[in-house]
C-alpha positions as CSV (number, residue, x, y, z in Angstrom):
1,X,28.6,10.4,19.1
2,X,28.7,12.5,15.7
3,X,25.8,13.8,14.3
4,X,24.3,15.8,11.4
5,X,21.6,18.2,11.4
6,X,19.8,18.0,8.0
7,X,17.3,20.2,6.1
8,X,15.2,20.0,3.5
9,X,12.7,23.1,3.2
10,X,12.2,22.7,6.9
11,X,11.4,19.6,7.3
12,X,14.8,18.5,9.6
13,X,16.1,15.4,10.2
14,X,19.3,14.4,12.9
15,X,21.3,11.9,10.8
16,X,23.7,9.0,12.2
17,X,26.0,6.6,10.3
18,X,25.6,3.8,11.2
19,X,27.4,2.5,8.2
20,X,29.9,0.5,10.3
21,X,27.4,-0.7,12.7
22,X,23.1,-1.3,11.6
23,X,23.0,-2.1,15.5
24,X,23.7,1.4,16.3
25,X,20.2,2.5,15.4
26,X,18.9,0.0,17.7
27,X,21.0,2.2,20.2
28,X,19.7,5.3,19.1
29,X,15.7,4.6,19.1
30,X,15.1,5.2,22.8
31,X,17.0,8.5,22.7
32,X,14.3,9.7,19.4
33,X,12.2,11.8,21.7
34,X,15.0,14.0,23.8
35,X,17.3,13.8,20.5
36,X,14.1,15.6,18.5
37,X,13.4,17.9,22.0
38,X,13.9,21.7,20.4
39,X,14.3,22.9,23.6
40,X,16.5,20.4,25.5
41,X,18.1,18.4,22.3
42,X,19.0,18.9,18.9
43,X,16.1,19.4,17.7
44,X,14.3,17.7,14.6
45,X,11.1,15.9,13.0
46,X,13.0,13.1,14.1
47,X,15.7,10.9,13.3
48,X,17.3,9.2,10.2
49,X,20.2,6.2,10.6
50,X,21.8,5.5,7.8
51,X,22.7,1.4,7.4
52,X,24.6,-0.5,4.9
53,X,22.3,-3.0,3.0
54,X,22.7,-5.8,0.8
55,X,19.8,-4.8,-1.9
56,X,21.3,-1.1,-2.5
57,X,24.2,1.3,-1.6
58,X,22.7,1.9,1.9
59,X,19.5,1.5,3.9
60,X,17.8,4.6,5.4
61,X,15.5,4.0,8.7
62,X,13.4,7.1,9.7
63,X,12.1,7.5,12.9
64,X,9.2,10.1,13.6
65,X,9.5,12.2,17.2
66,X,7.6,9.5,18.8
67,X,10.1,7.1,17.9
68,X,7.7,5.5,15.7
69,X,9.2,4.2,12.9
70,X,8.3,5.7,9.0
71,X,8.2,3.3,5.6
72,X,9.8,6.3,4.0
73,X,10.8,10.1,4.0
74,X,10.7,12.2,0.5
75,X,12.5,14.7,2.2
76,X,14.9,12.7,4.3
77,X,16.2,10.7,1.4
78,X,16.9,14.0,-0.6
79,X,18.7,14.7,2.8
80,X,20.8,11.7,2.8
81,X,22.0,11.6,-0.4
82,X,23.4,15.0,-0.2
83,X,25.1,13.5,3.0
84,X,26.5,10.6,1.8
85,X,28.2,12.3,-1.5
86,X,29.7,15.5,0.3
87,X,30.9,13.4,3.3
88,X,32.3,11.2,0.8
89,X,30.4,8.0,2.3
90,X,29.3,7.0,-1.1
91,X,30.2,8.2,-4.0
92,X,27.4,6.9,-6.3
93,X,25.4,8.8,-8.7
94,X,22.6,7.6,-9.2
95,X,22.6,6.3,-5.8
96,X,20.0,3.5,-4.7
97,X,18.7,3.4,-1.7
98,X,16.7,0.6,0.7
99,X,13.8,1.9,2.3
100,X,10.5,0.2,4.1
101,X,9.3,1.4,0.4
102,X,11.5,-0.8,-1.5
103,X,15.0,0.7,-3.0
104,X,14.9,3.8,-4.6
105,X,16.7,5.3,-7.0
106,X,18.3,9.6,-6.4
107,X,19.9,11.0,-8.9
108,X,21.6,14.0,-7.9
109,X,22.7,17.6,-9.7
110,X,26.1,18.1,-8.9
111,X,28.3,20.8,-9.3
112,X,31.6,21.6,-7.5
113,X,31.0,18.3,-5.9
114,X,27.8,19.7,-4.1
115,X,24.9,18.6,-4.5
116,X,22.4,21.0,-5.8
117,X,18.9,19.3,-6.2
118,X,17.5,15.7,-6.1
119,X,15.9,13.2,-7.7
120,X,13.8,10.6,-6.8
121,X,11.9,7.9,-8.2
122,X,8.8,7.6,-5.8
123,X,7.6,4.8,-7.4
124,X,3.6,4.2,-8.2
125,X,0.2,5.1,-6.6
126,X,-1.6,2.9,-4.2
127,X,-5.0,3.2,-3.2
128,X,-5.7,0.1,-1.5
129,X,-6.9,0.1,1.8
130,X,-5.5,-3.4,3.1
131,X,-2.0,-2.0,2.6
132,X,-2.4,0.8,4.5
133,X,-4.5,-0.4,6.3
134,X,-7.7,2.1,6.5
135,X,-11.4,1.4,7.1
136,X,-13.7,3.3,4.8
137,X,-16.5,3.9,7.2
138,X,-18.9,3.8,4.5
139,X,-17.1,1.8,1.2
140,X,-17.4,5.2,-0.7
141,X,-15.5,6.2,-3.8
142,X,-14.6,8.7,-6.5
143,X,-12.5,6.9,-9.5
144,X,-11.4,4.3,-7.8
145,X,-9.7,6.4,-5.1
146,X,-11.8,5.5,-1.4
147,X,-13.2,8.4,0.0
148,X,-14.8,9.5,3.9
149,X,-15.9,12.9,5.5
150,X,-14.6,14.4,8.4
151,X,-17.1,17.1,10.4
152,X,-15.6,20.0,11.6
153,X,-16.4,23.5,12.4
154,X,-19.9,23.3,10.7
155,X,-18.7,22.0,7.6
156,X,-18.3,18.5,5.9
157,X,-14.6,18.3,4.9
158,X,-13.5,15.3,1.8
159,X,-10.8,13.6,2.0
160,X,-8.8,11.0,-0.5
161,X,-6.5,8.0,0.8
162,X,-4.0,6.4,-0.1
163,X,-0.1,5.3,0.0
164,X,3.3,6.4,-2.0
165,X,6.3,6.1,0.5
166,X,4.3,6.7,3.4
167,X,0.3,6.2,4.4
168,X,-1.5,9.9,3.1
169,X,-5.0,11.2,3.2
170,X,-5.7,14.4,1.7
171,X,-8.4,17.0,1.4
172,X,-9.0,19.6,-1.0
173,X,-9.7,22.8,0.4
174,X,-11.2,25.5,-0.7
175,X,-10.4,28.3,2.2
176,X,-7.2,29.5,2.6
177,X,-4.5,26.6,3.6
178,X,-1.8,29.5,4.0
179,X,-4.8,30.8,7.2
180,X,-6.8,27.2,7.7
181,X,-6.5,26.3,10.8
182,X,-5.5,22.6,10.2
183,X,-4.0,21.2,13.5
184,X,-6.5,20.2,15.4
185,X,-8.3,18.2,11.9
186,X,-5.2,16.8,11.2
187,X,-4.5,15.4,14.8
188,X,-7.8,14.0,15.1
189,X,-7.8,12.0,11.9
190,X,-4.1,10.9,12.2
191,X,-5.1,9.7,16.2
192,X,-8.5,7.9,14.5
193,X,-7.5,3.9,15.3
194,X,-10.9,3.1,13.8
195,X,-10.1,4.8,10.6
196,X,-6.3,4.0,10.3
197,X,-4.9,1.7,12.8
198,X,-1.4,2.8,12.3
199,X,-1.9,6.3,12.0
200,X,-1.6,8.4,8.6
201,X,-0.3,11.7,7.2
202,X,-2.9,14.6,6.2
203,X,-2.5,16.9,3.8
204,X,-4.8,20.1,3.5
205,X,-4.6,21.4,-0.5
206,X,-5.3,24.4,-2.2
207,X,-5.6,23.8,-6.1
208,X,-3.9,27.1,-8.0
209,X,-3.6,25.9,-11.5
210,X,-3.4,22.5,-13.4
211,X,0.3,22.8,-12.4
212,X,0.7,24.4,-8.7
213,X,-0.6,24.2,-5.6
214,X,-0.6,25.1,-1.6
215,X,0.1,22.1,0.8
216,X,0.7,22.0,4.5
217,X,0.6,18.9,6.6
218,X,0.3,17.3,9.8
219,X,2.5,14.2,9.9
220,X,2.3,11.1,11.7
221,X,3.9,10.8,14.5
222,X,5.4,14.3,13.9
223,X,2.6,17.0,14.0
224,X,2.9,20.1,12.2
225,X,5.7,19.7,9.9
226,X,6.5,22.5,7.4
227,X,7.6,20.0,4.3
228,X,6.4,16.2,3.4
229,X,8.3,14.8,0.5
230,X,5.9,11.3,0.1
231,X,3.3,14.1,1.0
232,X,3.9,16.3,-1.8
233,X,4.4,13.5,-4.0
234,X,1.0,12.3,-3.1
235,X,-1.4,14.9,-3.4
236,X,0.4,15.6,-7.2
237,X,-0.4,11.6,-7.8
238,X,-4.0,12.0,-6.4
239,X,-5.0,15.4,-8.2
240,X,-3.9,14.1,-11.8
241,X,-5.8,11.0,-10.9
242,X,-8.8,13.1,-10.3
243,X,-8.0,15.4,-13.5
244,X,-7.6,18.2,-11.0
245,X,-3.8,18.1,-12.2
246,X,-1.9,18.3,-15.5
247,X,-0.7,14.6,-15.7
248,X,1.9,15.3,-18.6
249,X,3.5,18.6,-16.9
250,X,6.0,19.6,-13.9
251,X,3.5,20.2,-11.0
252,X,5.3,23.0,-8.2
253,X,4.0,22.2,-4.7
254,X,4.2,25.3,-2.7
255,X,4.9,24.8,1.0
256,X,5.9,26.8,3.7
257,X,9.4,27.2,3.0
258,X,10.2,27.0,-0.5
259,X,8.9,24.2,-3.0
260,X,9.2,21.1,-4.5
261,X,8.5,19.7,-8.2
262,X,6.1,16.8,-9.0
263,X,5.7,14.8,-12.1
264,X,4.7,11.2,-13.5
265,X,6.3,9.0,-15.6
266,X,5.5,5.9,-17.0
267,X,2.8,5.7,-14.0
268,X,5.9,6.3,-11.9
269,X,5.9,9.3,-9.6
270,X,9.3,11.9,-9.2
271,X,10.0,14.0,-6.9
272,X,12.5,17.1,-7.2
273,X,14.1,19.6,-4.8
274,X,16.9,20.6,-2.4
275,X,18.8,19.4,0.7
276,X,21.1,21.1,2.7
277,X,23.8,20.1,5.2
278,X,22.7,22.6,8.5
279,X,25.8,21.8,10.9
280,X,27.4,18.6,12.3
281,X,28.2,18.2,16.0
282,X,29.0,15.4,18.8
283,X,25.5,14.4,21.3
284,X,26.4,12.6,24.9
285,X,23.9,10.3,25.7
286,X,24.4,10.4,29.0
287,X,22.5,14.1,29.2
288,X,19.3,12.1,28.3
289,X,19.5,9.8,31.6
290,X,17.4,11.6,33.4
């Protein structure tokens, strides 16, 4: 079976078309964990199937290593749209997109018929707690935005929740996040059923200026990624609705390879950045029946 091996400032996705056939992915979802192996597969943060759909130009379903499946995937959907338009699946500019999110809309920079950087409308903000769903241990708040504290290594650490895309909670930090040692935090709050009964992405933030910051993230179902699109995306949303963030400018979110570009828009989020096409192959199946 063809596949392609998709990248987007490290966070890597295997992509399937499944264009021509939605029950394909169905096919696919047992294989997730040996497909995403980096030692004995192809190696991933998971995997992406791409569907037709009768709301938008396609459907994208992302599946987390775990085989867990994701609402949505800033990164992946940057990642498909290059695929689609270079492979010549779709030729649509802007191109919209279904998602567990709702459809999205990428607009793409093109030149020589590659795409250069993407587009996307994240949509809005949500901070309610039955959509996610989360339980605020103690009903606490800062503007709005529900709040809880995590203990770890002698110190009290805050963190903000919410949802754009995907389920986020988020903590301002103020040691280094390039040095933090965030694994073990982040893995303990994502595996916390009583807090979030279907898991959650956490993000750990250093605040530069009004327009930058330092992210890295531990993603559900994932671990340690090295990019999160609806992360990004997120902590931008959340630190302009604290006034930690310029709400009117371009805010650059610096992560471990390379960066993406936040902003807001008629209380609409967008996210910006790059995609590339890493190499394309064939996978037996059969190697995984073991």
């Amino acid at each position: 079976m063809n596949f392609y091996k998709m990248n987007g400032l490290g966070n890597d996705y295997i992509f399937f078309n499944a264009l021509d056939n939605a029950s394909l992915t169905e096919y696919i979802i047992p294989y997730i964990p040996h497909l995403s192996d980096r030692n004995f597969g192809i190696g991933g943060d998971g995997v992406i199937t791409i569907e037709p759909s009768s709301l938008a130009d396609c459907r994208m379903r992302m599946f987390n290593i775990d085989s867990s499946e994701g609402m949505m995937c800033g990164n992946g959907i940057r990642e498909l749209a290059k695929l689609v338009w270079e492979k010549d699946w779709i030729k649509k500019n802007p191109l919209l997109v279904e998602t567990g999110n709702g459809v999205l809309s990428i607009s793409m920079d093109i030149k020589d018929d590659k795409m250069l950087m993407a587009t996307v409308d994240m949509g809005s903000m949500n901070y309610k707690p039955i959509d996610l769903p989360f339980n605020s241990p103690d009903g606490a708040k800062e503007k709005g935005i529900y709040t809880f504290t995590r203990f770890h290594k002698e110190q009290n650490f805050l963190f903000y929740t919410g949802m754009i895309g995907s389920k986020h909670t988020t903590c301002f930090i103020e040691q280094d996040v390039k040095t933090f040692e965030f694994c073990s935090l982040g893995q303990s709050i994502e595996k916390d059923k009583v807090l979030f009964p279907e898991g959650v992405n956490v993000e750990f933030v250093n605040i530069i200026s009004p327009k930058k910051v330092l992210m890295r993230v531990w993603e559900r179902g994932s671990g340690h990624t090295l990019a999160c699109g609806t992360g990004a995306t997120f902590v931008v949303g959340l630190g302009m609705d604290l006034g930690y963030l310029d709400k009117d400018a371009e805010v650059e979110v610096i992560l471990e390879r390379g960066s993406l570009f936040i902003s807001k828009k008629d209380n609409m989020m967008i996210m910006k950045g790059p995609a590339d096409l890493v190499y394309e192959g064939k996978i037996d199946f059969n190697q995984f029946n073991y």
